[in-house]
C-alpha positions in Angstrom: 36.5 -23.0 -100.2 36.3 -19.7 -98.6 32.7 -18.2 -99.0 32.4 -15.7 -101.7 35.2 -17.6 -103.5 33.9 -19.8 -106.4 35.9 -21.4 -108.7 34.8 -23.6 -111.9 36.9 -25.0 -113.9 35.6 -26.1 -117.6 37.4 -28.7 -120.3 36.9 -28.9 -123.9 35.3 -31.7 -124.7 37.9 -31.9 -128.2 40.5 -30.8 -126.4 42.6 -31.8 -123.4 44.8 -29.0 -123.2 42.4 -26.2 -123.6 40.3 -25.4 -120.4 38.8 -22.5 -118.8 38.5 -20.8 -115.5 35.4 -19.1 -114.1 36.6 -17.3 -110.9 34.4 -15.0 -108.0 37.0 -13.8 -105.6 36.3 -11.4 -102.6 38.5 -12.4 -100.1 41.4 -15.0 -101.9 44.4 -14.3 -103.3 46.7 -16.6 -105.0 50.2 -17.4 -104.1 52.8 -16.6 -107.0 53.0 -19.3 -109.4 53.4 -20.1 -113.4 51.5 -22.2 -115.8 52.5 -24.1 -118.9 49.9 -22.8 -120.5 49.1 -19.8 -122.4 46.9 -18.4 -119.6 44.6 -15.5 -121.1 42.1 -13.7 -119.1 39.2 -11.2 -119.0 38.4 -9.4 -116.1 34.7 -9.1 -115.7 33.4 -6.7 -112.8 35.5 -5.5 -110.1 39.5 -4.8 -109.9 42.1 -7.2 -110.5 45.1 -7.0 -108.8 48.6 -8.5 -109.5 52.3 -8.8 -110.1 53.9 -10.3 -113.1 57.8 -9.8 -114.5 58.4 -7.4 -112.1 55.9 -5.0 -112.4 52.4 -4.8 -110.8 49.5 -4.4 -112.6 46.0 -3.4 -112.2 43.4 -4.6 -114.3 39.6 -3.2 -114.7 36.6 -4.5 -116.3 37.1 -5.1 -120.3 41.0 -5.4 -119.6 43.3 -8.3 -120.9 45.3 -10.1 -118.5 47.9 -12.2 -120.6 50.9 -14.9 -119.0 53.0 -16.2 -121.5 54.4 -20.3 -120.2 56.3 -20.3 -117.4 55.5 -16.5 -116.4 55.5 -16.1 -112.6 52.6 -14.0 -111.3 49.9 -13.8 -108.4 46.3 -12.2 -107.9 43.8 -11.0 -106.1 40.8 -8.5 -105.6 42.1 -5.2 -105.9 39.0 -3.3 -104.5 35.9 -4.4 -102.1 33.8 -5.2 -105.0 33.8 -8.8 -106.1 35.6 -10.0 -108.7 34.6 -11.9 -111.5 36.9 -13.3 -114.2 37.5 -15.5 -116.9 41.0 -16.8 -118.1 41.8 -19.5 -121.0 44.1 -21.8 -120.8 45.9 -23.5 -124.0 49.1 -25.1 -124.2 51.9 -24.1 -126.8 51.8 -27.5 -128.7 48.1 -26.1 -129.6 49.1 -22.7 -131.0 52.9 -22.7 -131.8 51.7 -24.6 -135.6 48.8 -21.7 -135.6 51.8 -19.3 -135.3 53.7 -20.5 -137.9 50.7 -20.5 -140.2 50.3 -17.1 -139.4 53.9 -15.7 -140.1 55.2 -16.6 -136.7 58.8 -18.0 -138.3 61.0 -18.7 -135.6 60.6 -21.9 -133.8 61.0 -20.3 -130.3 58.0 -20.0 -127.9 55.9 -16.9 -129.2 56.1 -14.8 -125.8 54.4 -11.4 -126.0 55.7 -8.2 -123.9 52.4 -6.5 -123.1 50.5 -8.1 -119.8 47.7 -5.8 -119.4 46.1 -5.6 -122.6 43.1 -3.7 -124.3 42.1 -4.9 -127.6 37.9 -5.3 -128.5 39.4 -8.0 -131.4 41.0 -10.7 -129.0 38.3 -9.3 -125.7 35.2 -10.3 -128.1 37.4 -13.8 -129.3 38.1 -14.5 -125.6 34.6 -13.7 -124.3 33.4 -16.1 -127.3 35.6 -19.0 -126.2 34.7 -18.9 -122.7 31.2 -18.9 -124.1 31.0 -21.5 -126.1 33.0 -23.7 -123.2 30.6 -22.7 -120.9 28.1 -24.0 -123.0 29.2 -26.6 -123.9 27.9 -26.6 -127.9 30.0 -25.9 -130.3 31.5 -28.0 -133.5 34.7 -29.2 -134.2 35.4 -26.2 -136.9 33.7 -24.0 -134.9 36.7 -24.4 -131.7 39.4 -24.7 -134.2 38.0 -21.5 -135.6 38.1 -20.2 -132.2 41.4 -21.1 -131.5 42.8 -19.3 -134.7 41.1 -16.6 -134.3 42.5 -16.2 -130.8 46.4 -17.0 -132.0 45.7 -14.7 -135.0 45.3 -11.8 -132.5 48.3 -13.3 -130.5 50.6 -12.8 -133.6 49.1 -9.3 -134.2 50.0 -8.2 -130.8 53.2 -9.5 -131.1 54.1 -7.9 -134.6 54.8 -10.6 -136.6 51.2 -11.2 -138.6 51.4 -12.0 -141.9 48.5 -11.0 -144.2 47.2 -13.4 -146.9 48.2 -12.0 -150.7 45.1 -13.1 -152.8 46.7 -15.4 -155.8 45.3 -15.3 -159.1 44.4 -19.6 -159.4 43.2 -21.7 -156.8 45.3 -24.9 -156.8 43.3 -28.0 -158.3 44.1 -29.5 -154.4 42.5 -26.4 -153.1 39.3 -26.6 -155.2 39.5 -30.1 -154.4 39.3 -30.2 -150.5 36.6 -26.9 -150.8 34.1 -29.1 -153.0 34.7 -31.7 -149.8 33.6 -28.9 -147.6 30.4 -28.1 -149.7 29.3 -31.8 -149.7 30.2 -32.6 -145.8 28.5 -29.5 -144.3 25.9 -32.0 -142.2 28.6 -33.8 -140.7 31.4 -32.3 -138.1 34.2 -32.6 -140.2 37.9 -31.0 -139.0 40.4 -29.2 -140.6 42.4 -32.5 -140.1 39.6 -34.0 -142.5 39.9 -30.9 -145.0 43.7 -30.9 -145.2 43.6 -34.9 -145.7 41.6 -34.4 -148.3 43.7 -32.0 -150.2 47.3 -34.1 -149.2 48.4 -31.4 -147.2 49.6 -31.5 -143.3 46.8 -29.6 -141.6 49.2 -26.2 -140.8 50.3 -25.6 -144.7 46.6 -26.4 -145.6 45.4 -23.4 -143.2 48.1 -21.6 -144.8 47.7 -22.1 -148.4 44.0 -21.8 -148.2 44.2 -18.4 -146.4 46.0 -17.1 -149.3 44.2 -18.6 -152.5 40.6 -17.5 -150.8 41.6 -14.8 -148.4 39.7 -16.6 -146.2 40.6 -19.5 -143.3 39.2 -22.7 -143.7 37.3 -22.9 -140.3 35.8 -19.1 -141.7 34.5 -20.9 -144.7 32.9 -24.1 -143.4 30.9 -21.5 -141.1 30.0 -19.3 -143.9 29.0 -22.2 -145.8 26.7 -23.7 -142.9 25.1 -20.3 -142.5 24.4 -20.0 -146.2 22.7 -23.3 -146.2 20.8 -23.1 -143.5 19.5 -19.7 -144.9 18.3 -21.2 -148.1 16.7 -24.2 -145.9 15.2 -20.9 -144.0 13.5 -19.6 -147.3 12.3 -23.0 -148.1 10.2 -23.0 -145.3 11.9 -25.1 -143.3 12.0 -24.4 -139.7 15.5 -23.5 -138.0 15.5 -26.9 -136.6 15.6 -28.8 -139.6 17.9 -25.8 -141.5 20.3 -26.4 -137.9 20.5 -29.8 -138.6 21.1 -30.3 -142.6 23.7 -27.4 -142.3 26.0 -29.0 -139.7 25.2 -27.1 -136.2 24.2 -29.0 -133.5 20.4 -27.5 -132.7 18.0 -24.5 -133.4 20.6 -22.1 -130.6 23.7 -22.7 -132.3 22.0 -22.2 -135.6 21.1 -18.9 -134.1 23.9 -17.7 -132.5 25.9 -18.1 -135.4 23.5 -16.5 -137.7 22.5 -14.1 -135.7 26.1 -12.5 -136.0 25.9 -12.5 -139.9 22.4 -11.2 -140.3 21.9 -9.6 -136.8 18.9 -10.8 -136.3 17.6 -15.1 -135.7 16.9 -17.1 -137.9 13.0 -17.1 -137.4 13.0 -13.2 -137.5 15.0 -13.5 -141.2 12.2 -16.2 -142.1 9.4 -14.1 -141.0 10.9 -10.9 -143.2 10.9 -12.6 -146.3 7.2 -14.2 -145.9 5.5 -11.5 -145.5 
């Protein structure tokens, strides 16, 4: 490897076919190729430079860079700063269901016409992702939220969202697999778990829950853990012990998490109401 050219590449430890790329490039540029992969990208610092379906494109810090399968592109450093990047990868088999689920209808690839793109919603759900990756703690909801959250964007960009109608009853299934999710907070259940218990395949679960709660499953389960682990909080617990009865994996995830519901840690919320 050329010096000032670093490259790390980073699995999910639930998934085989989502990764993630941590580039620094200064002085390497890649040949054209094409990935099977949804390959989604944020460019950090510096200028990112390169062609795609025959246009050339130029890409600045904040910026989007998004290859659909099989698109044909190349890349390099467009300026003589360095350039730092991230870019997801995640195969179709992973989001073509989350499609569908979403009001995605056709059974064609989802393929999306914008390559450069500038959306905060899908920067902040990319930067999150590569994150948590990096890290390397996170729960199993917590990824699959993740990954919705990302294809939810996908389908917005595309046009073809569909937004939940709230329904007056809550099937007795529905209910059902949500009192599961109240009593298994502690333990890392999936949405394969959830949808098991309420007989549904795990794509019209996500669906039908969406709609009865105007709310996803993987959204709940969070808001559930971070509920918990706030009454554990004013208890008197310490974030430890609220961490581990409410299902995250230590005191940090605990914190980043709540942190993004009640802006501050957990240990400053404590500290508030014992005054």
């Amino acid at each position: 490897m050329e010096q000032g050219n670093h490259f790390t590449y980073t699995g999910s430890t639930l998934q085989d076919s989502v990764s993630m790329l941590s580039a620094t490039m200064s002085d390497f540029s890649y040949a054209k190729h094409a990935h099977e992969e949804y390959s989604i990208g944020l460019t950090l610092q510096g200028r990112q430079d390169f062609f795609c379906r025959n246009a050339f494109y130029k890409s600045t810090p904040g910026n989007i860079l998004l290859f659909n399968p099989e698109d044909i592109h190349d890349g390099h450093s467009g300026v003589e700063q360095t350039l730092e990047y991230v870019m997801l990868y995640i195969h179709p088999k992973d989001l073509h269901p989350l499609f569908q689920a979403l009001g995605h209808k056709k059974h064609t690839t989802l393929r999306l016409n914008d390559t450069l793109i500038n959306d905060p919603i899908l920067r902040h759900q990319i930067y999150g992702m590569s994150q948590r990756l990096h890290d390397n703690v996170y729960s199993s909801i917590e990824h699959e939220a993740g990954l919705f959250q990302i294809a939810q964007s996908l389908v917005r960009l595309h046009g073809s969202l569909e937004l939940p109608s709230q329904r007056t009853r809550a099937d007795r299934l529905l209910l059902q697999a949500r009192d599961f999710i109240i009593a298994n907070l502690a333990s890392d259940i999936t949405i394969d778990d959830i949808a098991n218990v309420a007989n549904m395949s795990k794509f019209h679960f996500i669906r039908a829950f969406r709609e009865h709660f105007c709310i996803t499953p993987h959204q709940y389960v969070l808001n559930c853990r971070i509920n918990y682990a706030r009454k554990e909080l004013l208890a008197g617990h310490n974030a430890t012990r609220a961490a581990i009865v409410s299902g995250f994996a230590d005191a940090s995830h605990l914190n980043r998490n709540f942190k993004r519901v009640f802006g501050m840690t957990p240990k400053q919320y404590q500290l508030q109401w014992t005054r």
